[in-house]
Backbone as a ProteinNet text record, in pm:
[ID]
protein_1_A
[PRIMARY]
XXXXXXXXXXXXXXXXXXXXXXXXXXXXXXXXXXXXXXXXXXXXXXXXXXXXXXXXXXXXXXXXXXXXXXXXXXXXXXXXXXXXXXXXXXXXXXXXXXXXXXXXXXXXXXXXXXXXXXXXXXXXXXXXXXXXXXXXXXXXXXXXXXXXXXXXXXXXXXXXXXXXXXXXXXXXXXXXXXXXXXXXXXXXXXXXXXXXXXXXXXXXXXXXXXXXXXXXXXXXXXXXXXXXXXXXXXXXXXXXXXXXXXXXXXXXXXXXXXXXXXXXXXXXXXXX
[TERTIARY]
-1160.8	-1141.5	-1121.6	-1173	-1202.7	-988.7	-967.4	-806.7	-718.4	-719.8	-671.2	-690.9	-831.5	-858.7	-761.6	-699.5	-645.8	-490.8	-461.3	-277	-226.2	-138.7	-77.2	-28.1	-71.2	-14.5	136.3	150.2	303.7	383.9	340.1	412.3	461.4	414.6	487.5	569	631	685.9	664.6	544.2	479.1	357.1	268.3	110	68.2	48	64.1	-119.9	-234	-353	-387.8	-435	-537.9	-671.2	-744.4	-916.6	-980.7	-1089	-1198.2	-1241.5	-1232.2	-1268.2	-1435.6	-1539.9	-1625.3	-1735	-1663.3	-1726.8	-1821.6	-1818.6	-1897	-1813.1	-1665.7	-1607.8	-1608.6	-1667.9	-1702.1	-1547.7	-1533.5	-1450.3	-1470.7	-1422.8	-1488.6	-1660.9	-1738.8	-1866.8	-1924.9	-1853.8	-1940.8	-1862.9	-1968.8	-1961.3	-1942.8	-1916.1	-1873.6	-1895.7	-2034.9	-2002.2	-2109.2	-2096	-2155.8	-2201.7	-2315.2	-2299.4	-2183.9	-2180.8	-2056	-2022.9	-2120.5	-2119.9	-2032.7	-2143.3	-2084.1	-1910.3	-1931.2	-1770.5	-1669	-1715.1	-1598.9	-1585.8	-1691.2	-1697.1	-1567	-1596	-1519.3	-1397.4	-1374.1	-1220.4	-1165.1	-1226.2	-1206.7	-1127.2	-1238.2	-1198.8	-1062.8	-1076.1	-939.5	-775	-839.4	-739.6	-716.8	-744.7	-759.9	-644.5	-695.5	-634	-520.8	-525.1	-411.5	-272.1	-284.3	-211.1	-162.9	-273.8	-267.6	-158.6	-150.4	-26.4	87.5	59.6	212.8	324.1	432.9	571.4	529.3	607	638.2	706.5	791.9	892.8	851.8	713.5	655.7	570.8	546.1	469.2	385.7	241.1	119.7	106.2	89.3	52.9	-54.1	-215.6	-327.7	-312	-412.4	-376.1	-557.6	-598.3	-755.9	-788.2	-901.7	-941.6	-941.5	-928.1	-876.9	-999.1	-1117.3	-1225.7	-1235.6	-1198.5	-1216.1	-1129.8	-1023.8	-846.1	-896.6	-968.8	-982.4	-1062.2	-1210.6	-1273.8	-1179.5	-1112.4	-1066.9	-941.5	-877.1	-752.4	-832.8	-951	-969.1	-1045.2	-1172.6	-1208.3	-1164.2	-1002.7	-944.8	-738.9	-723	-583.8	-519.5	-552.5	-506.8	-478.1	-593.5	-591.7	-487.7	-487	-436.1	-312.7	-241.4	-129.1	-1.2	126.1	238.6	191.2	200.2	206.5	109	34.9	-2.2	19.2	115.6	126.8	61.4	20.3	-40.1	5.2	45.4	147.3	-4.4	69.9	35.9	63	-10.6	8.1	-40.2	28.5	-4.7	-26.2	-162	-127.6	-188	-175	-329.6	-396.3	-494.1	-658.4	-688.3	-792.1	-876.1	-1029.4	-1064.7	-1177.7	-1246.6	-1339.8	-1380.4	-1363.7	-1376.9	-1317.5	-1530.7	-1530	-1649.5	-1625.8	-1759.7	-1718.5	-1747.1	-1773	-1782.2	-1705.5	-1582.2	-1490.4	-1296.6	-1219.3	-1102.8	-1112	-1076.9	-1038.1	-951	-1046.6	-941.8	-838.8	-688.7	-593.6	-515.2	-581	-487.8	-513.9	-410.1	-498	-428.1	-483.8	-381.4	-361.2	-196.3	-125	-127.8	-205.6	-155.2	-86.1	34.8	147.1	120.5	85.4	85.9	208.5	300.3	373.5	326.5	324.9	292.7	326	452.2	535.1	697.9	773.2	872.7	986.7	941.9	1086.5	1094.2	960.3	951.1	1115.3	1109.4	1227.3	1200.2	1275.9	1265.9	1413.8	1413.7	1541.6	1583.5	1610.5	1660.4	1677.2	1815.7	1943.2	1848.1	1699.7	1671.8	1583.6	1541	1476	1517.9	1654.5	1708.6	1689.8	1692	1725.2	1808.5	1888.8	1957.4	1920	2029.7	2084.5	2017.5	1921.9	1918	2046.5	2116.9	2239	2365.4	2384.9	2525.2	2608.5	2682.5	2780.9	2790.8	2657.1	2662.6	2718.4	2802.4	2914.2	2856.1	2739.6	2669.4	2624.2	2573	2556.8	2675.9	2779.6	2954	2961.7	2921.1	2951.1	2911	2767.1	2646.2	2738.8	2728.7	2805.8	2904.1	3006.2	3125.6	3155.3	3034.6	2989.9	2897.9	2894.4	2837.6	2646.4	2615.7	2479.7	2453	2355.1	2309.2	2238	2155.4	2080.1	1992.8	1908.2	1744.8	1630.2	1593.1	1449.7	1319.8	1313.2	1178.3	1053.4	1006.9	930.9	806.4	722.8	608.7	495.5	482.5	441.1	466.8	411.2	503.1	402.5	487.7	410.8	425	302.4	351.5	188.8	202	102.9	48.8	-62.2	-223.1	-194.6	-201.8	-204.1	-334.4	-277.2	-362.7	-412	-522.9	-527.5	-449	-291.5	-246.8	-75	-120.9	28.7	56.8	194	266.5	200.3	147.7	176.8	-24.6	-63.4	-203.3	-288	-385.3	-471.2	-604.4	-691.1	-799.3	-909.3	-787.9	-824.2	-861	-958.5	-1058.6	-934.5	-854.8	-792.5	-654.8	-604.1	-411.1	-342.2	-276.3	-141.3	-49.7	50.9	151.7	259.2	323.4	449.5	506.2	569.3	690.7	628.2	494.6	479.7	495.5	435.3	417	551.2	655.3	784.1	856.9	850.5	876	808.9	707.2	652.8	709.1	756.3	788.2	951.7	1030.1	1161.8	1159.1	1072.2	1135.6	1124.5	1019.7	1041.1	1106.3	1139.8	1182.4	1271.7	1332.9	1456	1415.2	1532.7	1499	1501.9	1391.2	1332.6	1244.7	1217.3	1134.1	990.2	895.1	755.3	664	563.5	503.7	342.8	244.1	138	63.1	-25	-79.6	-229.4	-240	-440.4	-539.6	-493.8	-609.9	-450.5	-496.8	-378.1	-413.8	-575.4	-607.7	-527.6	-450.9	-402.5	-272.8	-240.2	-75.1	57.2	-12.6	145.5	212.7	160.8	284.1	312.1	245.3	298	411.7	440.7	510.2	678.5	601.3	731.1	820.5	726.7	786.3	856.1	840.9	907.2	1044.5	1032.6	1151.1	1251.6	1223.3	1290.1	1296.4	1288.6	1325.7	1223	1126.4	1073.3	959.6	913.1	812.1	673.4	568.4	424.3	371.6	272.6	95.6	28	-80.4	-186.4	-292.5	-407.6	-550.8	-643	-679.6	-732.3	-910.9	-1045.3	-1151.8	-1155.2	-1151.2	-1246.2	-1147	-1218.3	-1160.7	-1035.1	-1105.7	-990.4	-891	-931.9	-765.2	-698.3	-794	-654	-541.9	-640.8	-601.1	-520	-487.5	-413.3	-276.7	-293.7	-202.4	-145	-197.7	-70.4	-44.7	-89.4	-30.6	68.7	27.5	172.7	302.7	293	405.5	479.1	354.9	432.1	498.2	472.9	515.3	601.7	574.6	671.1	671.9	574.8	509.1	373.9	265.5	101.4	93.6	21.5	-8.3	-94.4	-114.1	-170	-319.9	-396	-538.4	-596	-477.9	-527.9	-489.2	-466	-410	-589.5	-551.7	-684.4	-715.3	-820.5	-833.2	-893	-876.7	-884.1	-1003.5	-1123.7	-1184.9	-1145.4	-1186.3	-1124.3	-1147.4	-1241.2	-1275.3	-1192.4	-1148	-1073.6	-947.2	-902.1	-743.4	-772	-837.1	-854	-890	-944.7	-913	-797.9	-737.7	-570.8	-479	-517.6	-452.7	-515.8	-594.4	-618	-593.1	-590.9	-508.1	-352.3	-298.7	-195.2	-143.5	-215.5	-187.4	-201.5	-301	-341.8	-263.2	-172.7	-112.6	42.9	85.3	180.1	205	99.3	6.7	52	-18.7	1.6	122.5	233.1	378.2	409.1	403.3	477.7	415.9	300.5	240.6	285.2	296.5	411.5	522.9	592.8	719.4	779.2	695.7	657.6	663.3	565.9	563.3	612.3	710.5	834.2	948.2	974.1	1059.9	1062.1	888.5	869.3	900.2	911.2	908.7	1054.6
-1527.2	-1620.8	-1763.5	-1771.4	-1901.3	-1934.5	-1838.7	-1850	-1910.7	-1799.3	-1815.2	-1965.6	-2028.9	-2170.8	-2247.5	-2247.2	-2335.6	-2289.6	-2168	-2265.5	-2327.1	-2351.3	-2458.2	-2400.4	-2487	-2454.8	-2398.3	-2313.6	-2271.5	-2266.9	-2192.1	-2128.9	-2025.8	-1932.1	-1778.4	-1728.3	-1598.1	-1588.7	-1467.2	-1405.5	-1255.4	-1252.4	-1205	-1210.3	-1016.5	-972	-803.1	-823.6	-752.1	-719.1	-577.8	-523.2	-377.5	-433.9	-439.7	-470	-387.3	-417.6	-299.7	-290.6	-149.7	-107.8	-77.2	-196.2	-153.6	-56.1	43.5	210.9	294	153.4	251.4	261	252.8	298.3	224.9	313.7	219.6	145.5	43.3	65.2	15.3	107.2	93.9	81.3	167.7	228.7	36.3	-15.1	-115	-119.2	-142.6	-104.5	-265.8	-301.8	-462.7	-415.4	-335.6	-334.2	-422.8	-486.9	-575.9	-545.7	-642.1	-608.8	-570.4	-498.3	-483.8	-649.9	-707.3	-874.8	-916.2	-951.4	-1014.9	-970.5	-858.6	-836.8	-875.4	-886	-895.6	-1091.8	-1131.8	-1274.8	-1324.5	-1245.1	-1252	-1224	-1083.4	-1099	-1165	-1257.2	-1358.3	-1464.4	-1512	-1601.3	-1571.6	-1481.9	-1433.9	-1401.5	-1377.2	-1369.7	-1535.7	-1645.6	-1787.6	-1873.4	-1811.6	-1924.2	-1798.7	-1650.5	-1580.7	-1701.3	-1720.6	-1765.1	-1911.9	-1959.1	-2106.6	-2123.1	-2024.9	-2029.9	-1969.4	-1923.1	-1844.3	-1919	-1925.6	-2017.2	-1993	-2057.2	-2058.9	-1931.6	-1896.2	-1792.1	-1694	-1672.4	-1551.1	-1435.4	-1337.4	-1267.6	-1191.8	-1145.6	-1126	-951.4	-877.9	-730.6	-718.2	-664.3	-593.8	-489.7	-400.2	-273.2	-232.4	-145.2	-118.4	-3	17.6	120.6	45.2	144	57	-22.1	34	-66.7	-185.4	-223.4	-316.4	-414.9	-339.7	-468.1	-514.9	-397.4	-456.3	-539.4	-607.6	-673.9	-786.5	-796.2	-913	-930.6	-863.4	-935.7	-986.8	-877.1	-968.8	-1099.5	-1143.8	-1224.4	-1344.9	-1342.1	-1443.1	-1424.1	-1303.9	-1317.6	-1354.2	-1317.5	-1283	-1448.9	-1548.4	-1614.2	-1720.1	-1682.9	-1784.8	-1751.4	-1622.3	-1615.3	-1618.2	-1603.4	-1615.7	-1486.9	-1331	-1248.6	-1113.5	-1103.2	-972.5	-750.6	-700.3	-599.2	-496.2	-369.5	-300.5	-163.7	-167.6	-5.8	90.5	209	350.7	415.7	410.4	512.7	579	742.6	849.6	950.2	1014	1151.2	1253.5	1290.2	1439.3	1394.3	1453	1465.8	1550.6	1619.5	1733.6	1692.9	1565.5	1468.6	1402.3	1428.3	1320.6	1409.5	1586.8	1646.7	1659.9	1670.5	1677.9	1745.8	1818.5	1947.6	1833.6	1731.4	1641.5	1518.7	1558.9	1438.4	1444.9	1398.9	1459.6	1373.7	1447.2	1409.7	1246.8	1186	1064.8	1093.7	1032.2	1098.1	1004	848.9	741.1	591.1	530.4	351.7	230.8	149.6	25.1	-39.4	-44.9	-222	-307.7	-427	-539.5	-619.7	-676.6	-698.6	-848.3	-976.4	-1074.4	-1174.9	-1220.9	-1324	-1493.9	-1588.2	-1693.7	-1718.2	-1743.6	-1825.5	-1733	-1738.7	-1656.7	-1709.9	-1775.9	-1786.2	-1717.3	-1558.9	-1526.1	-1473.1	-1453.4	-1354.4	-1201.2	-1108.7	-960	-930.6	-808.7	-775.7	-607.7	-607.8	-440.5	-372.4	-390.8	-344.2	-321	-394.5	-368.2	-246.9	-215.8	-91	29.9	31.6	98.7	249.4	309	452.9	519.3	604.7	679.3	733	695.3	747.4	905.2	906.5	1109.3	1113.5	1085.9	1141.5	1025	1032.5	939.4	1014.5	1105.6	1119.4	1042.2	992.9	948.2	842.9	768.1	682.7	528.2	499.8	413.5	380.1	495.1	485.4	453.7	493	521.7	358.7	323.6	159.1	56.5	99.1	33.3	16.4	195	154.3	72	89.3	8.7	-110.8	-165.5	-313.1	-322.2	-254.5	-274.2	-243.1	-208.1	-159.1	-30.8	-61.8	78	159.8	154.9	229.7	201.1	274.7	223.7	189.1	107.6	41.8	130.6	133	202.2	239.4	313.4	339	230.3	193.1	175	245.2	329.8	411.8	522.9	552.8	602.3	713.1	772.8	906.1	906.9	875.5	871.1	925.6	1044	1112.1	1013.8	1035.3	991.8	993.5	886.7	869.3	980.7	1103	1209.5	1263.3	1362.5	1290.1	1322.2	1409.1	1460	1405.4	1287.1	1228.9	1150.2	1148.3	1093.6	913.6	828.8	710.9	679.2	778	804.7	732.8	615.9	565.4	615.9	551.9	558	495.3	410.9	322.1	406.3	335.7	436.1	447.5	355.7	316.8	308.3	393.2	359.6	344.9	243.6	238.3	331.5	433.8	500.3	369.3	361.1	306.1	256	402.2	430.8	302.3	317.3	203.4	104.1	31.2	-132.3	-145.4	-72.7	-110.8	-107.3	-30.5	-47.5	-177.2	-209.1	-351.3	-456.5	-473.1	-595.9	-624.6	-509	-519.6	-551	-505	-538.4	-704.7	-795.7	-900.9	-1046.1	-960.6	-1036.2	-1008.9	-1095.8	-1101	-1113.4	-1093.3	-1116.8	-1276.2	-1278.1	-1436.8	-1475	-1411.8	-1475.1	-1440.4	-1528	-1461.5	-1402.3	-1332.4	-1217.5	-1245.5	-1285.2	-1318.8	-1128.9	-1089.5	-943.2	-1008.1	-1015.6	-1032.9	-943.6	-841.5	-773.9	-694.6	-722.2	-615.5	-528.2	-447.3	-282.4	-256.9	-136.6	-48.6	-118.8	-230.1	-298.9	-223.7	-136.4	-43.4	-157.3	-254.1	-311.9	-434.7	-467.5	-611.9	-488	-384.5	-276.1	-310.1	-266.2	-304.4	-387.9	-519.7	-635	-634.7	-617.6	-634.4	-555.8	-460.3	-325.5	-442.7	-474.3	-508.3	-685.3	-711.6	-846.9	-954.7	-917.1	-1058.6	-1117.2	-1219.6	-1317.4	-1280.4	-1293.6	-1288.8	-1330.8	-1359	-1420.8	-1301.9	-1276.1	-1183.9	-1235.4	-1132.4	-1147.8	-1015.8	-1044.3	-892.5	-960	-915.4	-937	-850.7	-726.7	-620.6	-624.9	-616.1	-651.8	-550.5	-417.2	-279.1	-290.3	-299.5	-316.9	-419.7	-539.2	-665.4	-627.6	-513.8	-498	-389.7	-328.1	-195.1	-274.6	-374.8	-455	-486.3	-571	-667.5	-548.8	-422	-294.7	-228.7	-218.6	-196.4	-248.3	-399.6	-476.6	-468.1	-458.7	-514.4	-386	-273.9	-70.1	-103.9	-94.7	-35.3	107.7	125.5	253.6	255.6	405.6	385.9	492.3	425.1	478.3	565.8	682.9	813	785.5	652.1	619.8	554.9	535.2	460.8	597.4	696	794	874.9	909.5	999	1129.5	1123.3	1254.6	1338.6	1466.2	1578.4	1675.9	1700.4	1811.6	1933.2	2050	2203.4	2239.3	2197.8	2266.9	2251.2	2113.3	2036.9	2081.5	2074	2154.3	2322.3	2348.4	2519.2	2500.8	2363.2	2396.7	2345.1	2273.9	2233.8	2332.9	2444.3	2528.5	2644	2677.4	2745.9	2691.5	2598.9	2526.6	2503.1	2538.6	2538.1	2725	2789.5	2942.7	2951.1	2845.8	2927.1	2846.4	2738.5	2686.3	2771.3	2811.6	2930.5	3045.9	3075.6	3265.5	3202.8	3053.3	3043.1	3016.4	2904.3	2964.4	3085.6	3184.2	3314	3372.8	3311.3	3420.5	3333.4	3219.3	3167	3259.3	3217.6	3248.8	3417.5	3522	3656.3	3664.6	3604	3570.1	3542.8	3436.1	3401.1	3494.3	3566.5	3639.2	3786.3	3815.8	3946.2	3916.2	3761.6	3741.7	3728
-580.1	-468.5	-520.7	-625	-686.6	-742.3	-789.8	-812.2	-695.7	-606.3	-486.7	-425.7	-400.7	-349.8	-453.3	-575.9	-654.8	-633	-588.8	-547.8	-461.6	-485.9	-387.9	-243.4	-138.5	-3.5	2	102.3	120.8	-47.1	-73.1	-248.8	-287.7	-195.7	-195.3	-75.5	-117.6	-27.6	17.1	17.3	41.8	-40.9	73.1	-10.5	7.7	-81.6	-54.3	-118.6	-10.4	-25.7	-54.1	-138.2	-119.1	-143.7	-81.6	-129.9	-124.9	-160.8	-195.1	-44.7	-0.5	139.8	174.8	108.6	113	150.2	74.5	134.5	22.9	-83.1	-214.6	-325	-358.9	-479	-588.3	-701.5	-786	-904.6	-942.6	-1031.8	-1136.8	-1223.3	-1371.3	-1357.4	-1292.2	-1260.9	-1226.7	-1170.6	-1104.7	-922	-863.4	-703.4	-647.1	-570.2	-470.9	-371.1	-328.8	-202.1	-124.2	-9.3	44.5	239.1	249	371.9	455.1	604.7	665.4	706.1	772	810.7	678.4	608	472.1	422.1	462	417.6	485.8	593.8	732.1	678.7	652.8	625.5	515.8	395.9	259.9	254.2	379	383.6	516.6	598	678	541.9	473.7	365.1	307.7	236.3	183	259	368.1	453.5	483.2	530.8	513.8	435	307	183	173.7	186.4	145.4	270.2	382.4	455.7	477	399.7	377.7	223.6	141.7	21	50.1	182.7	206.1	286.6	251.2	320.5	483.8	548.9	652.1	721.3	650.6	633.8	546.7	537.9	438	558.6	506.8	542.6	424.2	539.5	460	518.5	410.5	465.5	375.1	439.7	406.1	474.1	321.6	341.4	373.3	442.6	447	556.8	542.4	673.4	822.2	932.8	1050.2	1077.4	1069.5	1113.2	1057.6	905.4	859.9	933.2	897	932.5	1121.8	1225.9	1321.5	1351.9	1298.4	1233.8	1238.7	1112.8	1067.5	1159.3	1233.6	1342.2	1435.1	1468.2	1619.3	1563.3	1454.8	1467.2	1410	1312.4	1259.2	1303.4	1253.3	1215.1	1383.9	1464.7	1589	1626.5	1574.2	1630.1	1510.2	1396.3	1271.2	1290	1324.6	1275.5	1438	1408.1	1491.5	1587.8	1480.3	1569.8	1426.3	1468.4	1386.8	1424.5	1375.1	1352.8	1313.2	1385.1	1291.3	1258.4	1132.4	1144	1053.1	1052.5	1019.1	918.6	762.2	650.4	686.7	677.4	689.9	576.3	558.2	384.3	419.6	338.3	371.2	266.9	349.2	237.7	231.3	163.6	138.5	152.2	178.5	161.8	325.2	388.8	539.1	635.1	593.6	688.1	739.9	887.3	949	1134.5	1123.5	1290.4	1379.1	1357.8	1444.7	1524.9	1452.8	1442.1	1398.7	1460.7	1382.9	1251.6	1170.9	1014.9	993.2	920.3	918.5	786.7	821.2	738.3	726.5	758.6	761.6	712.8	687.4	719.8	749.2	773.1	866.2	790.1	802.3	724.8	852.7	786.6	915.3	899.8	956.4	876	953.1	937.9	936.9	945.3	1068.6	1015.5	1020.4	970.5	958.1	1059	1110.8	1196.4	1274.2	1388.7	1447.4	1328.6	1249.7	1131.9	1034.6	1024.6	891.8	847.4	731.2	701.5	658.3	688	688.7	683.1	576.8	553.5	572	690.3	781.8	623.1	616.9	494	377.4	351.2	184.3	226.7	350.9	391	463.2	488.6	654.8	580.1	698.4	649.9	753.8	715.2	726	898.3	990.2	1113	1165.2	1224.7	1275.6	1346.4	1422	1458.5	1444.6	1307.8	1295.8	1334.3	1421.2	1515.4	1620.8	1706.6	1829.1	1853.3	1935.1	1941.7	1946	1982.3	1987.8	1809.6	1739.1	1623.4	1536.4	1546	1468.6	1515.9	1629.4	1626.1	1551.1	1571.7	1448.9	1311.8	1274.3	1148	1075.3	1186.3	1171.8	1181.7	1258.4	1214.5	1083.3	1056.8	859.1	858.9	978.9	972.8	868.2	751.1	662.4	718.6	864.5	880.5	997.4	1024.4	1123.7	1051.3	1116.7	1093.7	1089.1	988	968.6	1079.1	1176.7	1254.2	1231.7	1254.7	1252.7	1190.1	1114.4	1061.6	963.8	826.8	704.3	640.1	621.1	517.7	414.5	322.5	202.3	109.9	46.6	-18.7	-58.9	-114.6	-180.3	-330.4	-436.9	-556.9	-620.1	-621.1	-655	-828.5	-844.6	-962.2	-1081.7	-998.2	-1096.2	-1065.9	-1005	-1027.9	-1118.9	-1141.5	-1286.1	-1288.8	-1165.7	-1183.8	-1170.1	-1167.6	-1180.4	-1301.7	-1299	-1431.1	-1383.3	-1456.8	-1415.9	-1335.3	-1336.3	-1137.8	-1083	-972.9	-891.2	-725.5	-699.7	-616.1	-587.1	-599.3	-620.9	-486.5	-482.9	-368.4	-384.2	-300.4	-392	-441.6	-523.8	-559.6	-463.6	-416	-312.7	-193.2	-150.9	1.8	-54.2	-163.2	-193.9	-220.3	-285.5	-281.1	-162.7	-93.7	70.5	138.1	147.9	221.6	104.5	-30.5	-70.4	-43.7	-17.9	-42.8	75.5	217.4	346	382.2	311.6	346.6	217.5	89.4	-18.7	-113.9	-165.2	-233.9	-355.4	-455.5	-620.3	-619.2	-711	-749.9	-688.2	-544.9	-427.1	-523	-425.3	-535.2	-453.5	-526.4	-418.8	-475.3	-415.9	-483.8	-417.8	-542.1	-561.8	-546	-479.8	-486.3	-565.1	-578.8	-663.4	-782.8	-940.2	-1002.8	-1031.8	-984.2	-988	-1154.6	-1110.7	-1204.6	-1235.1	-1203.4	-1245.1	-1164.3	-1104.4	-1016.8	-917.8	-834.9	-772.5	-854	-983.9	-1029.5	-1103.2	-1163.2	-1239.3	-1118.7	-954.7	-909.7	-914	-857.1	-871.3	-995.3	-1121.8	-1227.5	-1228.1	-1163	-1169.5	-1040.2	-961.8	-825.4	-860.6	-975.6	-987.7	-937.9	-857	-786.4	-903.2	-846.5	-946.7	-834.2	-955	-896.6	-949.4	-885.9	-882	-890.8	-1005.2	-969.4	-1019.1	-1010.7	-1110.6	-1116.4	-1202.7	-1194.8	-1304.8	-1225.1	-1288.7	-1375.6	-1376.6	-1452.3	-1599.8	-1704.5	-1839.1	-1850	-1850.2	-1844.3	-1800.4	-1649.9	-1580	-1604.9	-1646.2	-1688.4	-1846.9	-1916.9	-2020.4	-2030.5	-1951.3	-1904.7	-1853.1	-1767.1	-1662.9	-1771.5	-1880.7	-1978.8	-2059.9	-2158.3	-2219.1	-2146.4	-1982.9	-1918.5	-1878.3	-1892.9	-1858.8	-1981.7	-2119.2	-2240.1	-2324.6	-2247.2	-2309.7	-2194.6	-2059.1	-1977.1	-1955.5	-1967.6	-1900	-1902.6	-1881.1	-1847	-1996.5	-2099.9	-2230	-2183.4	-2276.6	-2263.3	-2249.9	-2291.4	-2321.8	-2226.9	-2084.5	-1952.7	-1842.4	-1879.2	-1763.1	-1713.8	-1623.7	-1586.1	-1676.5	-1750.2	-1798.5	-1693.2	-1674.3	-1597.8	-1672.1	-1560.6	-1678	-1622.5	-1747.4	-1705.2	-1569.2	-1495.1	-1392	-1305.4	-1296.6	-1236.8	-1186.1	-1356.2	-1343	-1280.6	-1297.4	-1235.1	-1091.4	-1050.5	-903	-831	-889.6	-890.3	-833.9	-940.3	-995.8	-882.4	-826.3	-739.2	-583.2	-578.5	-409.8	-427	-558.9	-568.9	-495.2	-550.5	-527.4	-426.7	-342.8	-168.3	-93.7	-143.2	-92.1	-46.6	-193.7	-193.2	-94.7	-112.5	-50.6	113.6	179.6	303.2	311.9	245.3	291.4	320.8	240.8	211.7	350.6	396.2	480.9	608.3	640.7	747.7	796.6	647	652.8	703.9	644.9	713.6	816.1	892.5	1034.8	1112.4	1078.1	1147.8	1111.2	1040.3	1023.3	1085.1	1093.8	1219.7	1333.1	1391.2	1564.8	1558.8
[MASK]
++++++++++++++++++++++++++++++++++++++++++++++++++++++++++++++++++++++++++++++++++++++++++++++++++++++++++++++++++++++++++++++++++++++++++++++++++++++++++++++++++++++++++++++++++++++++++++++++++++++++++++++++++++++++++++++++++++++++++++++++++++++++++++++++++++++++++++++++

């Protein structure tokens, strides 16, 4: 926080948050977790000075569990900012499942604009038309539109522990979203301040997609992983998650029952 209070007003041009969702996770076996009060306080703060360095024409997306982010819209952002958003990552889990409750399987970006002048760019995010035949759409096109605007809400798997972009961060963003929320509101050169650099995966983007950043990172490891990865250009074999046997054998067995239930779908639909 102490960083953050020292830059300069209106300096960036996208402030991208993951914080610690004070629920217990330790990283690198030390825990931050704090009262619920106290926390709601700290990321009041942070949320504050994150908006007080951001342009006029910038936008701010935190990423967190919904209780937290609702906390902090209703008792600050709602009132600090132009207009606050709240979209929908969607994954599966295997983890929070309880007979008491539906399964939580999600979490809120709150997408923050400073001011009605932010900038956002359709074209660096659009996707692809469900019915580019329709004559209304064939028009779109032909006026030079790439696509539709992303829904409000995105599916995008869980940094699991056997994916390729996987360290030993306790906490991963996938790739694929933080590059989706930086391209939709910034250009190459623009700068993107990273509040926490965890495992180095979105300062990794920014570098791939051209933009400039601000980060920081406390814990010695991950700062030292962050500069080995900028300076390899990839995640060295001595920062990846090691896996124990058991591990991989239960991988390896939800992989099979995963199989077994296609095949046994698919049967099914093929008797009716």
């Amino acid at each position: 926080m102490g960083l953050l209070r020292e830059l300069p007003d209106k300096s960036v041009d996208m402030v991208y948050g993951d914080p610690d969702y004070n629920v217990g996770i330790k990283y690198n076996n030390i825990s931050y977790t704090k009262t619920f009060d106290e926390y709601i306080e700290w990321y009041i703060e942070m949320a504050e000075q994150s908006l007080r360095v951001l342009k006029d024409t910038g936008n701010m997306f935190l990423i967190n569990y919904p209780k937290q982010n609702a906390y902090l819209r209703v008792k600050y952002l709602d009132k600090a900012c132009y207009e606050v958003s709240d979209y929908v990552w969607l994954y599966n889990t295997n983890v929070g499942h309880s007979p008491k409750r539906f399964t939580t399987a999600h979490r809120s970006i709150l997408h923050c604009r400073k001011t009605k002048d932010n900038h956002f760019y359709k074209d660096n995010v659009a996707l692809p038309y469900k019915n580019p035949t329709d004559k209304r759409i064939l028009g779109n096109i032909a006026n030079g539109s790439k696509g539709r605007m992303p829904y409000d809400w995105f599916y995008f798997d869980l940094v699991k522990n056997v994916s390729k972009e996987k360290t030993f961060h306790s906490c991963q963003i996938p790739q694929n979203l933080s590059e989706m929320l930086i391209k939709s509101c910034t250009m190459p050169r623009d700068i993107v301040l990273i509040l926490f650099g965890g495992s180095g995966s979105e300062i990794e983007v920014c570098n791939i997609l051209n933009r400039q950043y601000i980060s920081a990172e406390i814990d010695e490891k991950y700062h030292k992983m962050i500069m080995d990865r900028l300076k390899k250009g990839h995640i060295e074999e001595k920062y990846k998650l090691r896996l124990k046997s058991y591990e991989l054998d239960n991988i390896e067995a939800q992989l099979f029952l995963l199989e077994k239930q296609k095949e046994y779908l698919s049967s099914n639909r093929t008797v009716k």
